[in-house]
N, C-alpha and C positions, 0 to 999 in steps of 0.2 A: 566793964571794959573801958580803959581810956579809951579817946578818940586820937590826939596825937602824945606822939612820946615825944619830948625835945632833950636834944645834948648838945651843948656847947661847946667849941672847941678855940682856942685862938694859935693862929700860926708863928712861931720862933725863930727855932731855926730847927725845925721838928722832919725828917727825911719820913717818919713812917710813923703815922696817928690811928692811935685806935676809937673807936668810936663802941662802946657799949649797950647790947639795949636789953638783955637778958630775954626773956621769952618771948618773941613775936606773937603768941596766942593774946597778949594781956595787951596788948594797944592795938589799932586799927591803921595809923603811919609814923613813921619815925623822920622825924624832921633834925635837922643836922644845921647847928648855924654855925660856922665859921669865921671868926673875925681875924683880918689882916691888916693892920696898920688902923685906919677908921673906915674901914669898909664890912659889911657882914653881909656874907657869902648863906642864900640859904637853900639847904638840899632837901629834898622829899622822899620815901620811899613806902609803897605800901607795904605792909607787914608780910603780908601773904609771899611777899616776892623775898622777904629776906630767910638763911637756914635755918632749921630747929636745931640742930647738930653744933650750932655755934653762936655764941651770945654776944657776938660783936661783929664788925667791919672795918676796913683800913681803906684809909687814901692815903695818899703819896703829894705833898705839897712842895710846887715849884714854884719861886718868884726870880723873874727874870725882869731887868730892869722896874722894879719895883710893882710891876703886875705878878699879880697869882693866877696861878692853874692849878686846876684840880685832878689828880687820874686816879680812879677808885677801882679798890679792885675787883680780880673776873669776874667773879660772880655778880657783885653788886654794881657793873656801870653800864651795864644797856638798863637797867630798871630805874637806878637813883636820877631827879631830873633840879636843876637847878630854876626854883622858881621867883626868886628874885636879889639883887646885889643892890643893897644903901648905902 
């Protein structure tokens, strides 16, 4: 079993991003880096917390006077936790 799964995503002009991880039984956290301009945004999730019934995630990317916000969705945003922005 991996220990983290990582996928990268970078922001556009993208309203609605999908994030892939296929089986959460085959990794231990799925880690989600985000990059906006030169900044990477990076998210965390343990496996356990994400569905079997579906092999991906969505967030919704806002940039409003050139800062980003992240709103992920129901299922996945009381668990996903942003653990650090370089």
């Amino acid at each position: 079993m991996m220990e983290i799964l990582v996928r990268n995503r970078r922001i556009a002009k993208s309203k609605n991003c999908r994030v892939k991880y296929g089986n959460p039984k085959d990794f231990k956290t799925l880690q989600v880096r985000i990059t906006h301009e030169d900044k990477v945004y990076t998210y965390e999730i343990d496996s356990e917390k994400l569905s079997v019934e579906k092999d991906s995630i969505h967030f919704y990317p806002k940039v409003e006077s050139g800062k980003l916000s992240i709103q992920w969705d129901q299922e996945t945003a009381d668990n996903i936790k942003l653990i650090s922005k370089d």
